[in-house]
C-alpha positions as CSV (number, residue, x, y, z in Angstrom):
1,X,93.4,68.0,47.5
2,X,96.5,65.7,46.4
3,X,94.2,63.2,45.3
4,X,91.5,65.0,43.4
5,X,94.6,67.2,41.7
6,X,96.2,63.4,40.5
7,X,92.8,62.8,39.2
8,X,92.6,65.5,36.9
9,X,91.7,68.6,38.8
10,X,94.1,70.6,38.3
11,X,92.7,73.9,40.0
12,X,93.1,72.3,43.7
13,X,96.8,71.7,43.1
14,X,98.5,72.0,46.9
15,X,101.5,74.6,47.4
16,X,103.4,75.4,49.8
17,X,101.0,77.6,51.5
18,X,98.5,74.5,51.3
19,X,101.5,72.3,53.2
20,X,102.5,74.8,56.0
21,X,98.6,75.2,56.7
22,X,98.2,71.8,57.3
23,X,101.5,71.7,59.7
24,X,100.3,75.2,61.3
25,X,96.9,74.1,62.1
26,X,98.7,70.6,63.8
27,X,101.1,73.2,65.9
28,X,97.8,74.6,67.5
29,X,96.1,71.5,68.2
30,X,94.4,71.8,71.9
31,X,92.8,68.4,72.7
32,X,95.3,65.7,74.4
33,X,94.0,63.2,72.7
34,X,94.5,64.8,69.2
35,X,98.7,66.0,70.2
36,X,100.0,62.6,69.5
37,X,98.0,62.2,65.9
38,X,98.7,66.0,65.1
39,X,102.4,65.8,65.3
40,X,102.3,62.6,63.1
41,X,100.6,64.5,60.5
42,X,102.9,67.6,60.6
43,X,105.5,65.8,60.4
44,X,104.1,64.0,57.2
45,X,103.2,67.1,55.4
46,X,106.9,68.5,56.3
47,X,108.0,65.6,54.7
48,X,105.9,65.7,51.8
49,X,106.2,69.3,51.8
50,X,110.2,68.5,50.8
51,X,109.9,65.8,48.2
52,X,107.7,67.8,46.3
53,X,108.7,69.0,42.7
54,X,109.0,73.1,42.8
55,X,108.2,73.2,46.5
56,X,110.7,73.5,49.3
57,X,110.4,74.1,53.2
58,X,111.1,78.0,54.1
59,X,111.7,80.1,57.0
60,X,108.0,80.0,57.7
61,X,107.9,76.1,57.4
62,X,110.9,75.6,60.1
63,X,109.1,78.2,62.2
64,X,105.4,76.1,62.0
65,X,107.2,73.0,62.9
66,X,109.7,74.5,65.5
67,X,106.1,75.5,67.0
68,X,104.9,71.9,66.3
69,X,107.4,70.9,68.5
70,X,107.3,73.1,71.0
71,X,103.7,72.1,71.6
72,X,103.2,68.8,71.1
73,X,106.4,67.3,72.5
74,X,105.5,67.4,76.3
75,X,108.7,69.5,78.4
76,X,109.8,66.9,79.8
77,X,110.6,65.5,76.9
78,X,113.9,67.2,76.6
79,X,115.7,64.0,74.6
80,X,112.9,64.6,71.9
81,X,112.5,68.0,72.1
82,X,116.3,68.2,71.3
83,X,116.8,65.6,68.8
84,X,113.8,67.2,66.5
85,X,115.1,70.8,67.2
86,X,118.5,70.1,66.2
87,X,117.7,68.1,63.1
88,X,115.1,71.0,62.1
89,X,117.4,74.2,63.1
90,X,120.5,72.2,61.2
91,X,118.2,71.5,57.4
92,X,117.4,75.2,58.4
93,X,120.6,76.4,58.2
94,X,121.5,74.5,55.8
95,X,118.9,75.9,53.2
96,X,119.9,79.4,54.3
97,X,116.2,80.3,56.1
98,X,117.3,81.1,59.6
99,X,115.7,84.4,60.7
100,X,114.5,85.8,64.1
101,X,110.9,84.3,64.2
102,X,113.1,80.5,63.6
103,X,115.7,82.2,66.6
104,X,112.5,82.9,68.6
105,X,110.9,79.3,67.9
106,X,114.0,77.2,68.6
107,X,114.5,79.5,71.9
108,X,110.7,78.2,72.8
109,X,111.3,74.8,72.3
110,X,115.1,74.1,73.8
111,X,116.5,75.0,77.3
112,X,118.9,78.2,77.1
113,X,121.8,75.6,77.2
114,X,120.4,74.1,73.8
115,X,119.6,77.3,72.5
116,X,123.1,78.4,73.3
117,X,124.1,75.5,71.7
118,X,122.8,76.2,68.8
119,X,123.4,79.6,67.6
120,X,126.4,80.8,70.6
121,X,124.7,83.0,72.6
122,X,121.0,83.8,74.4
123,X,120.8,87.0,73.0
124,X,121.5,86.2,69.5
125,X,119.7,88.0,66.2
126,X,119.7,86.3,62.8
127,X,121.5,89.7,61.7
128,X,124.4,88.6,63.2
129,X,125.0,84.7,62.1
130,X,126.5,83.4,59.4
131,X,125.5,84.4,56.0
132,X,125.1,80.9,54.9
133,X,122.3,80.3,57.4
134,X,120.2,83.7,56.3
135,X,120.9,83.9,52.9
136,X,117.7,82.8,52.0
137,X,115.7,84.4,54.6
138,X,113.4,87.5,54.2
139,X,113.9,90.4,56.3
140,X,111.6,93.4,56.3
141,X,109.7,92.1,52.8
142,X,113.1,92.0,51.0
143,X,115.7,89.3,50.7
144,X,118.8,89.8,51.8
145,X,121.8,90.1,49.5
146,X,125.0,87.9,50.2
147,X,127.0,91.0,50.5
148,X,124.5,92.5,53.2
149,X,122.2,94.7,50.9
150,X,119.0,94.6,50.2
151,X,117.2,93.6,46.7
């Protein structure tokens, strides 16, 4: 699609939705022999996905590649598992897109210590962190205001 757009077409021009399909479809990847090449790409479209002009990572992005993660990085794994978990939830939070489906992701991919780590307590909701890392998150369909309201 990139290449046929840079040639002139400008009807196959990739979004966001066209990124986190590519990443979503790498999360899901079932054959062995594919995990290793699948989490390459994701994390190549992730990458892409933020040095694009007009196009940014969102809740649903962090969530894909949480999953990504969770998948493809074997358990054992832990050092990696972490390492990719923490820089992820951190740009997450960072950007404002932490919401419970991230919470849920990060709590698949990290032992409970981690997860504690992370966000203070097993039993955490994104309703109840700070602003900064859900300001940019969508709840119910609506974004949430910085003074707690809805739009």
């Amino acid at each position: 699609m990139q290449s046929q757009y840079e040639a002139g077409n400008v009807d196959v021009k990739p979004n966001s939705h066209t990124y986190n399909a590519v990443m979503n479809a790498c999360a899901f990847t079932k054959v062995e022999e594919d995990k290793a090449e699948a989490l390459i790409i994701a994390f190549r479209f992730f990458e892409r996905l933020q040095q694009q002009r007009g196009m940014h990572p969102d809740a649903y992005s962090y969530t894909i590649m949480l999953s990504v993660c969770a998948n493809l990085f074997p358990r054992e794994d832990t050092e990696r598992r972490f390492v990719n978990a923490k820089a992820l939830f951190e740009k997450c939070c960072e950007q404002g897109y932490v919401n419970d489906h991230v919470l849920r992701k990060l709590r698949q991919l990290v032992t409970e210590r981690e997860y504690m780590y992370f966000v203070g307590s097993i039993e955490q909701s994104a309703d109840r962190l700070p602003m900064n890392w859900t300001r940019n998150a969508v709840k119910g369909g609506r974004r949430v205001r910085r003074n707690g309201g809805r739009r």
